[in-house]
C-alpha positions as CSV (number, residue, x, y, z in Angstrom):
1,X,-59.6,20.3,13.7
2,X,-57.2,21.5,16.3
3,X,-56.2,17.7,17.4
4,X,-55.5,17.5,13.7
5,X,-53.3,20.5,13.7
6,X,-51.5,19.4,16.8
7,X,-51.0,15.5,15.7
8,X,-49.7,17.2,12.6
9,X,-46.8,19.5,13.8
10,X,-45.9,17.2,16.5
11,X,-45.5,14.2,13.5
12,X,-43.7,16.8,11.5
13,X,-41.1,18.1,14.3
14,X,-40.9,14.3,14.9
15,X,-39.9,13.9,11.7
16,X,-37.6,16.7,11.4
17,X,-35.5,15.4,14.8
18,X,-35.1,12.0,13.2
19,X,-33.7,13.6,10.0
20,X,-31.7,15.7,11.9
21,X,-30.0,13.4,14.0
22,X,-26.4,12.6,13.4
23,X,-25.4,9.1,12.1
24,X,-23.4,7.4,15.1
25,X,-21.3,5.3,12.6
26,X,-17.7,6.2,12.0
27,X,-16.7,8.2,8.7
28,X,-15.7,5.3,6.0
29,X,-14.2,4.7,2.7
30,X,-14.3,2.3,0.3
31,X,-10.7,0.6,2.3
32,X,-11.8,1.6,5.7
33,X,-11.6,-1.8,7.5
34,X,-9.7,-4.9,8.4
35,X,-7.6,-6.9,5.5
36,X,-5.7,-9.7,5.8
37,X,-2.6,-9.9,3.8
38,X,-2.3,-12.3,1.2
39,X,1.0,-11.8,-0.6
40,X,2.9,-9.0,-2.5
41,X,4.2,-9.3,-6.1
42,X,7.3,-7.4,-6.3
43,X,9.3,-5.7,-9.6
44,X,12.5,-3.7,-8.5
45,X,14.8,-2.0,-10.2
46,X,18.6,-0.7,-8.8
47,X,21.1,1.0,-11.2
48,X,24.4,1.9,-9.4
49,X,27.8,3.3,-11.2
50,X,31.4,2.9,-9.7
51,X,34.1,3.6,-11.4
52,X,32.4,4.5,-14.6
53,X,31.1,1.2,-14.5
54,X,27.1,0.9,-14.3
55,X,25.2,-2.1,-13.5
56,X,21.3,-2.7,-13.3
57,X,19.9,-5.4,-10.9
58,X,16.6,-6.8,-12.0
59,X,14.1,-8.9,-9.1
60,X,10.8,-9.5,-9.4
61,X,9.1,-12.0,-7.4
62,X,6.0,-13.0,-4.9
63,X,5.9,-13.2,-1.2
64,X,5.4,-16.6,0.8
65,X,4.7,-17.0,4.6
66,X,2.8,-14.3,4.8
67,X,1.0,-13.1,7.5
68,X,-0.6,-10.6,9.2
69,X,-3.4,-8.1,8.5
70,X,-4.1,-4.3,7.6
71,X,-6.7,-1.9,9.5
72,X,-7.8,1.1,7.3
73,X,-9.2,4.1,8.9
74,X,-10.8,7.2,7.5
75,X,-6.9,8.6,7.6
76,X,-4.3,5.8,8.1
77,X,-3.7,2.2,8.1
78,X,-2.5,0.4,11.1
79,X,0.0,-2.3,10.0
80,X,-0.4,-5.3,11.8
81,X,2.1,-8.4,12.8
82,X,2.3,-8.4,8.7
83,X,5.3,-10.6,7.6
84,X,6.4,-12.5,4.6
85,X,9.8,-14.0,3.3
86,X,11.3,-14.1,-0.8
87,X,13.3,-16.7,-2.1
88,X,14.1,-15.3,-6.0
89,X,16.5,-14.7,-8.0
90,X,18.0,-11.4,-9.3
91,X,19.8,-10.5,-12.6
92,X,22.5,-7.9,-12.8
93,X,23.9,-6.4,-16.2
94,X,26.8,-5.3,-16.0
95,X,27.8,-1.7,-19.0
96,X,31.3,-0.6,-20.0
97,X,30.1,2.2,-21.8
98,X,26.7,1.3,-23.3
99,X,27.4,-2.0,-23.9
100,X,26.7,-5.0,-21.8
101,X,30.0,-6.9,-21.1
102,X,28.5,-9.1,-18.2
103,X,25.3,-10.7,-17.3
104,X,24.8,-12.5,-13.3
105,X,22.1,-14.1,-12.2
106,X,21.8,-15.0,-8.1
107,X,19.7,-16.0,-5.7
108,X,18.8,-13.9,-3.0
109,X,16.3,-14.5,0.2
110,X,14.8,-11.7,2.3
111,X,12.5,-11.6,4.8
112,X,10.2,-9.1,7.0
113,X,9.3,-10.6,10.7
114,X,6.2,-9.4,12.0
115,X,6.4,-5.7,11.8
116,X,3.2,-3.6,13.2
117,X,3.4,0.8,12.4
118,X,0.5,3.3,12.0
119,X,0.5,5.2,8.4
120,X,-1.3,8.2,7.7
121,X,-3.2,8.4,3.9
122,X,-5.2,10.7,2.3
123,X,-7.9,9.2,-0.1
124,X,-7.2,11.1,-3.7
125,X,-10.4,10.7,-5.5
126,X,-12.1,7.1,-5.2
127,X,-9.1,4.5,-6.4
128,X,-6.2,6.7,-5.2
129,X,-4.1,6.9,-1.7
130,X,-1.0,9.1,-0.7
131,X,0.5,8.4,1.8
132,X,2.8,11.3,3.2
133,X,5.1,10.0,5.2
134,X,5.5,6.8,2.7
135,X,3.7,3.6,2.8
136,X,4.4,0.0,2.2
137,X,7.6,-0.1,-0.3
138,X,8.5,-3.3,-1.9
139,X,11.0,-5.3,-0.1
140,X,15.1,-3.8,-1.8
141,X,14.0,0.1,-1.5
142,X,15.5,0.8,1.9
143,X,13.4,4.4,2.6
144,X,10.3,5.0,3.4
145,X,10.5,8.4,4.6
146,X,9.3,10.2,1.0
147,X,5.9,10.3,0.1
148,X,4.5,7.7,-2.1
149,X,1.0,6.7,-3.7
150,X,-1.2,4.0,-4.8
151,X,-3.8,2.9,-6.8
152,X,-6.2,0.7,-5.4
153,X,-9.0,-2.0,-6.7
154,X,-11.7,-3.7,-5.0
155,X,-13.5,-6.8,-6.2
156,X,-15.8,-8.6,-4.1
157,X,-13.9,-9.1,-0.8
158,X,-10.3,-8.8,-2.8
159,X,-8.4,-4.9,-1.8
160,X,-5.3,-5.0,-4.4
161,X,-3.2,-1.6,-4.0
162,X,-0.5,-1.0,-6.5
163,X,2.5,1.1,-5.0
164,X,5.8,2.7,-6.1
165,X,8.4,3.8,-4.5
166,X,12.0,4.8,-5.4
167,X,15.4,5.6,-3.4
168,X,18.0,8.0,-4.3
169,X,19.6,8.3,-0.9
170,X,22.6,6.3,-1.7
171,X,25.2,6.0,-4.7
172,X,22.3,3.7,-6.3
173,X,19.0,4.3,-7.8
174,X,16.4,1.9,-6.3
175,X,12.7,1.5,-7.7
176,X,10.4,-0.8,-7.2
177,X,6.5,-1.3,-7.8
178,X,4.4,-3.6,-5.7
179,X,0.7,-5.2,-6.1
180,X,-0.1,-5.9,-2.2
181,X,-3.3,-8.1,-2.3
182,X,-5.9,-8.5,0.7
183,X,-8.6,-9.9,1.4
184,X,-11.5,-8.5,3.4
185,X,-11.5,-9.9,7.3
């Protein structure tokens, strides 16, 4: 009887210290890991006014080349060697007034060499990240100091985060929204 007891409370404070011990993995999310990038598809939007005079710039387009991957912590993203180049066109409308009295469409080529930063996120919810300090903007938005969020799916092995982002630091109005896709390293 008292070999019974003992096996018992030594089996159950067994038990209860393998409960009890802490998980040696890192925290995680549904992001946390490494994803290579796979191309952006771009939509951006710049309205500027001189003189009375207003013109709005239309681009959207997907980037080639690209390269480079994205590691996802529990609280930022480490950026790196991602790079990509756009060959598009863009269409500017050009108002007197309200009306338009000029339409040009050019060509225009960018490109980002490979460019490695650490951004800080917070996860909102389950399909949501902020980041901050801004994030990824689409190529044409020139800051990335204001904060800016994203929605974010996951299928299989395939991350695709929707961002926005918009500039008012200059005499023109810049927005853009971006669908980065990744795949799962």
């Amino acid at each position: 009887m008292r070999l019974t007891f003992v096996i018992t409370v030594v089996g159950g404070l067994l038990m209860a210290a393998i409960s009890c011990k802490k998980s040696s993995a890192p925290p995680s999310n549904a992001v946390t890991g490494t994803w290579n990038f796979v191309n952006m598809s771009t939509q951006t939007q710049v309205n500027a006014v001189v003189s009375g005079d207003s013109t709005i710039t239309y681009a959207n387009y997907i980037t080639q080349n690209n390269s480079g991957s994205i590691t996802f912590t529990i609280d930022s993203m480490d950026v790196n060697a991602l790079a990509y180049s756009v060959s598009s066109t863009a269409t500017t409308y050009a108002y007197y007034q309200v009306a338009i009295y000029d339409t040009l469409t050019t060509p225009f080529s960018a490109s980002l060499p490979p460019t490695s930063m650490n951004v800080g996120y917070k996860l909102i919810g389950t399909d949501s990240l902020y980041f901050p300090n801004g994030g990824l903007l689409p190529t044409g938005i020139t800051s990335s100091s204001q904060g800016q969020g994203g929605h974010f799916v996951i299928s299989g092995d395939t991350l695709r985060m929707t961002v926005s982002g918009s500039d008012t630091t200059t005499s023109q109005i810049q927005m853009g929204t971006g669908v980065i896709t990744l795949v799962r390293k």
